[in-house]
C-alpha positions as CSV (number, residue, x, y, z in Angstrom):
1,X,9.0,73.0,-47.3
2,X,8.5,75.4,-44.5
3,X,11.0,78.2,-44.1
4,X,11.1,80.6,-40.8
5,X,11.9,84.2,-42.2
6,X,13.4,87.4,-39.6
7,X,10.2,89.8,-39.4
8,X,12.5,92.2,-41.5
9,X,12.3,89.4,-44.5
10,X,8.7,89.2,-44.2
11,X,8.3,92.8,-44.5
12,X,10.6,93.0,-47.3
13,X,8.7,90.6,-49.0
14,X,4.8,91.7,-48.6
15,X,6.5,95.3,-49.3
16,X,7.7,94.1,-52.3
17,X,4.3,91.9,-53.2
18,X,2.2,95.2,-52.0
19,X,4.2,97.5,-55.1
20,X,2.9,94.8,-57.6
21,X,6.4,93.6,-58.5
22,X,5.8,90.5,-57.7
23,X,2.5,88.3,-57.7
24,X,3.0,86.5,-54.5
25,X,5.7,85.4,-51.5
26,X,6.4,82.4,-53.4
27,X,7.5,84.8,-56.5
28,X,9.8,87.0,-54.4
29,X,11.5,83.7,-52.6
30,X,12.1,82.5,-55.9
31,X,13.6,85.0,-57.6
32,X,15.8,85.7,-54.6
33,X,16.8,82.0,-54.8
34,X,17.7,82.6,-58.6
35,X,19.8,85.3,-58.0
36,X,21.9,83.7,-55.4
37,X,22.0,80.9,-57.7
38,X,23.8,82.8,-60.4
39,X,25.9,84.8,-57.7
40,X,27.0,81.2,-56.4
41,X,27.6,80.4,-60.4
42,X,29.7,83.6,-61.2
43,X,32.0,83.2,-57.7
44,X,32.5,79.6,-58.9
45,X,33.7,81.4,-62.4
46,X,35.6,83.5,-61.0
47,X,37.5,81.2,-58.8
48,X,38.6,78.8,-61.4
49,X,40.0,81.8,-63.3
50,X,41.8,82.6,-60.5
51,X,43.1,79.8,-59.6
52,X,44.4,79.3,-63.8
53,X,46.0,83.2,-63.3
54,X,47.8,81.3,-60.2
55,X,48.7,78.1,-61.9
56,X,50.0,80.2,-65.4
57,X,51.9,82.5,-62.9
58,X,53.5,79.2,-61.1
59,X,55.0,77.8,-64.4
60,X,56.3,80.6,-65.5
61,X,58.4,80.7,-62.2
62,X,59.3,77.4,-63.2
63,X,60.6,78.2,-66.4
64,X,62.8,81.4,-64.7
65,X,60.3,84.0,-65.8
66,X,60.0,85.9,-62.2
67,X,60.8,88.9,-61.6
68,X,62.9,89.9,-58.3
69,X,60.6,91.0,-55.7
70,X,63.1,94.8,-54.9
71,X,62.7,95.3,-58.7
72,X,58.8,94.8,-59.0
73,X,58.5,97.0,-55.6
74,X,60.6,99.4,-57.1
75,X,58.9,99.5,-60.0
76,X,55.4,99.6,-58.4
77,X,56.9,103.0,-56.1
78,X,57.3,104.6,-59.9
79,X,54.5,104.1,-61.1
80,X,53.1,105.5,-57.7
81,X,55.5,108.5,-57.9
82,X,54.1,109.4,-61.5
């Protein structure tokens, strides 16, 4: 696989080989492809859970549990006030 990096990346990447953090290129690219990994992993996480906060907060509007929207603004400008 050939991959074309910005001369900034490059740089990055022999600076980062130079310090002796890494062995090689090959080390940094792979451990940069890790992390985005487990970024991509933890947004995917974090979107389900949103989307159950949305769906729980959808039935309970179905079952009458909603508040009116001038009493929850009303209540937010308290708690600001305080």
């Amino acid at each position: 696989m050939n991959v074309s990096l910005t001369r900034e990346l490059e740089e990055y990447i022999a600076r980062k080989v130079r310090m002796g953090l890494y062995k090689s290129a090959s080390e940094v690219v792979r451990e940069a492809l890790r992390l985005l990994h487990q970024r991509d992993r933890a947004n995917e996480v974090s979107l389900a859970e949103l989307h159950r906060d949305i769906q729980t907060g959808l039935d309970q509007l179905d079952r009458g549990e909603g508040l009116a929207g001038d009493r929850v603004l009303e209540e937010i400008r308290g708690r600001a006030r305080r």
